[in-house]
N, C-alpha and C positions, 0 to 999 in steps of 0.2 A: 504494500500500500504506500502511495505518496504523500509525501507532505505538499503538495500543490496550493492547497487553499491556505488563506491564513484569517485569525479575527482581527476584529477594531485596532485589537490593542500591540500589534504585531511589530510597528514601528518602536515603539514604546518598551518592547522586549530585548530588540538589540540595543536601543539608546542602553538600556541596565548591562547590558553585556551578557544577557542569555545564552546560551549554549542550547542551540534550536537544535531537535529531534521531529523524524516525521511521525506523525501520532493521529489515529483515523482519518486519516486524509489529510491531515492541517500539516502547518509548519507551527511546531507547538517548543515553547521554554521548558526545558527538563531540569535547569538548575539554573542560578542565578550566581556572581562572582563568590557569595558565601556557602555557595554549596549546601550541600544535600543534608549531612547531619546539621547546621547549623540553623538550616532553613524550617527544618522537622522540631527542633530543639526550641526557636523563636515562636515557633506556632503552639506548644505547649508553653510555652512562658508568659505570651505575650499577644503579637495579632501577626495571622500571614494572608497576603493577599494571591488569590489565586484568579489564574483567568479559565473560565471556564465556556467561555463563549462558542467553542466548539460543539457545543451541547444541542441540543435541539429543542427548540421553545416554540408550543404548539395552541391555537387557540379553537375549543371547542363551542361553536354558538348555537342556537336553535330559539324554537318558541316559546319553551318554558326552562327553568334549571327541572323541574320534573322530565322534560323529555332529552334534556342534553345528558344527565345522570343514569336514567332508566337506560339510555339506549349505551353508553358507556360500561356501563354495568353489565350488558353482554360480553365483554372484549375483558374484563379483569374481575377476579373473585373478591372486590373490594367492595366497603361499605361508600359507595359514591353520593348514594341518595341522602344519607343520613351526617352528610360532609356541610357541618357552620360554616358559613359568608368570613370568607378571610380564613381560611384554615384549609391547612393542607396534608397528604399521606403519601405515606410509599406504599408503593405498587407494581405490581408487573404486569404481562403480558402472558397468556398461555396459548398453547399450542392443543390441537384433539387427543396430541398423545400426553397431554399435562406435563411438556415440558416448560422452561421460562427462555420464553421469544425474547424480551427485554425486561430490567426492573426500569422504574421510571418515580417519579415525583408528580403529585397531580393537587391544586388547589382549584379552590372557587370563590370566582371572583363574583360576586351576584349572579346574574343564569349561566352564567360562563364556565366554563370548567378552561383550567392552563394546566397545561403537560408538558414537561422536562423529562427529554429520551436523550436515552445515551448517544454521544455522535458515531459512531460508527454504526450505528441500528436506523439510524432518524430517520433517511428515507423509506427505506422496509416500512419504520413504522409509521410514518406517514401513509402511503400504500393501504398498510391492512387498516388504519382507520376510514380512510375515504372508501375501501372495496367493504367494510362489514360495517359502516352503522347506514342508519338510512339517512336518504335526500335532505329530508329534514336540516340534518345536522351539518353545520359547514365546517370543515378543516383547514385552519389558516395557520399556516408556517411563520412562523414572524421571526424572517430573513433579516430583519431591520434593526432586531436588536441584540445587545451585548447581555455576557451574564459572567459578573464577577463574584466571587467569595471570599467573604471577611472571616477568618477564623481563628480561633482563642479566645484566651481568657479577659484579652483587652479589648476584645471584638465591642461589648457592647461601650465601654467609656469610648472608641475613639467615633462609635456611631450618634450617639447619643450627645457628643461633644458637634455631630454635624445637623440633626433635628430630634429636637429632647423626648419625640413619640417613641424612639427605637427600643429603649429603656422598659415601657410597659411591655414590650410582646412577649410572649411565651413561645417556647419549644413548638414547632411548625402553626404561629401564627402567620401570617401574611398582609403585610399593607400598602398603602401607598406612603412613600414618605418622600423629602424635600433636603437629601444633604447636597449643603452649599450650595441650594435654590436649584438643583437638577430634579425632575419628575421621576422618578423610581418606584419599583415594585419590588419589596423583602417582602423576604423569607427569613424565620431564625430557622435555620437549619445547615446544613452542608453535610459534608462527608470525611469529617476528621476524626469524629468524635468528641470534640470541642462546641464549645457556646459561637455562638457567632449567626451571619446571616450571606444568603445569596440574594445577588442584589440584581434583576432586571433594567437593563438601562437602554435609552437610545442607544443605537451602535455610532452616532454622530457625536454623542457627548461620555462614549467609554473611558477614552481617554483621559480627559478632564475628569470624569469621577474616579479613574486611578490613580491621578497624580494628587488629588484632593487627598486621600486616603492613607497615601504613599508618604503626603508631609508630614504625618504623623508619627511622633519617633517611637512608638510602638508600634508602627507596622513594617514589615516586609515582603518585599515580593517573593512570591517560593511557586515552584516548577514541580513537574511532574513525577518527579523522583521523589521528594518529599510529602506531594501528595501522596501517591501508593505507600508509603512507608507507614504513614498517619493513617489512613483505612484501613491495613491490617494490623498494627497495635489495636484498634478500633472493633476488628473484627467484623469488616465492610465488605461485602460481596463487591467483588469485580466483574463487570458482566463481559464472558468473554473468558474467564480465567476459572475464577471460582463456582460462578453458575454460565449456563448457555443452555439452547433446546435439547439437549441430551439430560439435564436435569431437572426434576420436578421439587415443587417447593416443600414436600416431607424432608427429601433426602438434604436439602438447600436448607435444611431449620428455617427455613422461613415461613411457618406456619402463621407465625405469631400478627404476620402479615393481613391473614384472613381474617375478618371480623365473622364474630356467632351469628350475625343475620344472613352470611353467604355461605354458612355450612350446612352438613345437612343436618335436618329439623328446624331450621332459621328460618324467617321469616320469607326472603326469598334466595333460598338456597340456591345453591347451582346457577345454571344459564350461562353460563362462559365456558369456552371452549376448555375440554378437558377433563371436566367438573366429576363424571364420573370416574377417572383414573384416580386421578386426585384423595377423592374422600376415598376410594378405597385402599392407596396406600395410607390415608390417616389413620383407618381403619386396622390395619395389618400389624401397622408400626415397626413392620422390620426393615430391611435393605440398607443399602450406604448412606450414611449420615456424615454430614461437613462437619469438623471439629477445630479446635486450635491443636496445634503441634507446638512443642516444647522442645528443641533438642538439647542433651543433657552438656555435648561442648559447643564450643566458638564457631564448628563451620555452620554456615548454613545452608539449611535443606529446601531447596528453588521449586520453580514450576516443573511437573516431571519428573522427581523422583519418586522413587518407588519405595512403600512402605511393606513392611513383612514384619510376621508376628514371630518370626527367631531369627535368633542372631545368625543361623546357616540355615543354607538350604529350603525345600516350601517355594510355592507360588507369590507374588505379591499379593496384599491383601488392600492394599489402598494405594493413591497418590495423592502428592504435594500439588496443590493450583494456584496457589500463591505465598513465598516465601522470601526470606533475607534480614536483615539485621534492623535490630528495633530500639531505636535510638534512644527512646524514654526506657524501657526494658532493660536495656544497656547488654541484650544479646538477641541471638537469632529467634525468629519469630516464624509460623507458617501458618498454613489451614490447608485443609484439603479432606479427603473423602476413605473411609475405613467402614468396615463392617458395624452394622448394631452394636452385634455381640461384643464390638471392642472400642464402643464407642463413649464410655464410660471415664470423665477426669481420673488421673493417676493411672492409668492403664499403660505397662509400658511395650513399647514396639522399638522397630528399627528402619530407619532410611537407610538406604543405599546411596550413597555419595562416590563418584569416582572409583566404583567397585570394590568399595568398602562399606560395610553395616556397621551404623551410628546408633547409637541409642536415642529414643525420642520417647517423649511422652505427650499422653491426650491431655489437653488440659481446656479449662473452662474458657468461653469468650467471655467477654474482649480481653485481653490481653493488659490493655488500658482502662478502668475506668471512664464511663462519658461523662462529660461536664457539663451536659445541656441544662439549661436555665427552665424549671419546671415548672 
């Protein structure tokens, strides 16, 4: 895949002196001159800014929020209808065979529903929403604007120091706000694990609400290295690594995802593609389950290695889908997929690293504590 495309903020990356990598099509900052642990390290201390504009930001209209929800609520096992004006979920996409097409982010804006898909999915999911809800419902791409992320524990003093509303919101509230008189749409949310917000913006005034943010001496710009670092201390699905259509959301622990009214016996269970695979792995409750991996020394155990229940010989019994060193941890960190039967915190296994077995163990997520503002 090429890094061809680039966002708003892409001049403003080299001015920092980014080190551009091609990343879902974009030309995207993987580290900034302070690099990767210091960047991950600032983001737990302090505020990091991220550009995330490569994302896809989607807007759902129709006649009523009754008919934009209802027909929405075919395409994901989420509670959509029962979603407060200003408040938002994660979510995914399923597949007839209950795997996860994409996870995604979806709030509502009065009848409106807004959806953030992953960039490398956007158009696919753009696609399956115009091809599975009805007429009614129009699908607008909104090409037009930027999407940055403020994250850490200084997130909200350096927001709140630019309009005093950001301060009330709550863990996925959603508003309109005005820092340094630009028109904006937050979110307190992100994908660190940290308090903080993602921030909708004009893609004409991205720039200018970076450098706004940026003069702030609690913040820093941090790249995409630090990002993944911060999601799996976090214990953050990667879509594409950790989940993808070969995974369904039992095996994905993301049950927790599904709300009581879209299971079965709920109020309107089911209707999204899948729906009978689904509850009946919840049903089962056995097969591979995502875990945290612990490995007991310093190397770390990556995407692709192999995990086995003895130190010789025997088939693999799991693999690593996202792994490497974890800067708050202050050692290697992973996740990846094992048996039920071995999927149990302190249970211990082994990676395979450069044809050697390492001792690892299952250990509970996150890794890091969240620090969302509740």
């Amino acid at each position: 895949m090429t890094g061809s495309d680039t966002t708003p903020l892409h001049g403003l990356h080299l001015e920092l002196g980014a080190k551009m990598i091609p990343f879902a099509g974009y030309d995207m900052p993987v580290q900034y001159r302070a690099g990767v642990m210091q960047e991950h390290l600032h983001t737990r201390a302090a505020a990091g800014l991220f550009d995330v504009s490569h994302m896809g930001q989607v807007r759902l209209s129709g006649p009523s929020w009754e008919a934009v929800a209802g027909a929405f609520e075919t395409l994901v096992p989420m509670d959509v209808k029962g979603l407060a004006d200003g408040r938002q979920r994660y979510g995914f996409f399923t597949s007839d065979a209950g795997g996860i097409e994409d996870d995604l982010m979806f709030a509502r804006a009065g009848d409106d529903l807004m959806v953030v898909v992953n960039a490398a999915c956007k158009a696919a999911d753009i696609a399956h929403m115009r091809a599975g809800l009805p007429g009614e419902i129009s699908v607008d791409a909104l090409s037009d604007r930027a999407l940055v992320a403020l994250q850490g524990p200084r997130a909200q003093a350096v927001m709140a120091g630019l309009d005093a509303r950001a301060a009330q919101m709550r863990f996925m509230d959603v508003a309109e706000l005005e820092p340094g008189g630009l028109a904006v749409v937050a979110s307190r949310s992100g994908y660190t694990g940290e308090d903080g917000y993602e921030i909708s913006v004009p893609a004409a005034e991205a720039e200018r609400l970076a450098r706004l943010l940026l003069e702030h001496e609690d913040v820093m710009p941090v790249g995409l290295g630090a990002r993944d670092s911060l999601r799996l201390e976090a214990g953050l699905c990667l879509y594409g690594h950790d989940i993808d259509a070969t995974t369904d959301p039992v095996s994905a622990a993301l049950t927790w995802a599904i709300q009581k009214v879209r299971r079965r016996g709920g109020d309107r269970a089911g209707g999204f593609p899948g729906a009978d695979v689904i509850f009946e792995r919840m049903d089962q409750g056995d097969g591979p389950r995502r875990v945290g991996l612990q490995p007991e020394g310093r190397a770390p155990m990556r995407e692709g290695v192999q995990i086995f229940d003895s130190a010789e010989g025997g088939d693999p019994v799991g693999h690593v889908t996202s792994g490497g060193f974890g800067p708050t941890v202050g050692a290697p960190v992973a996740m990846g997929y094992v048996p039920h039967a071995l999927s149990a915190p302190g249970t211990g296994l082994w990676g395979e690293v450069r044809g050697k077995r390492l001792p690892v163990n299952v250990t509970a997520l996150p890794f890091v504590p969240a620090n969302f503002k509740r």
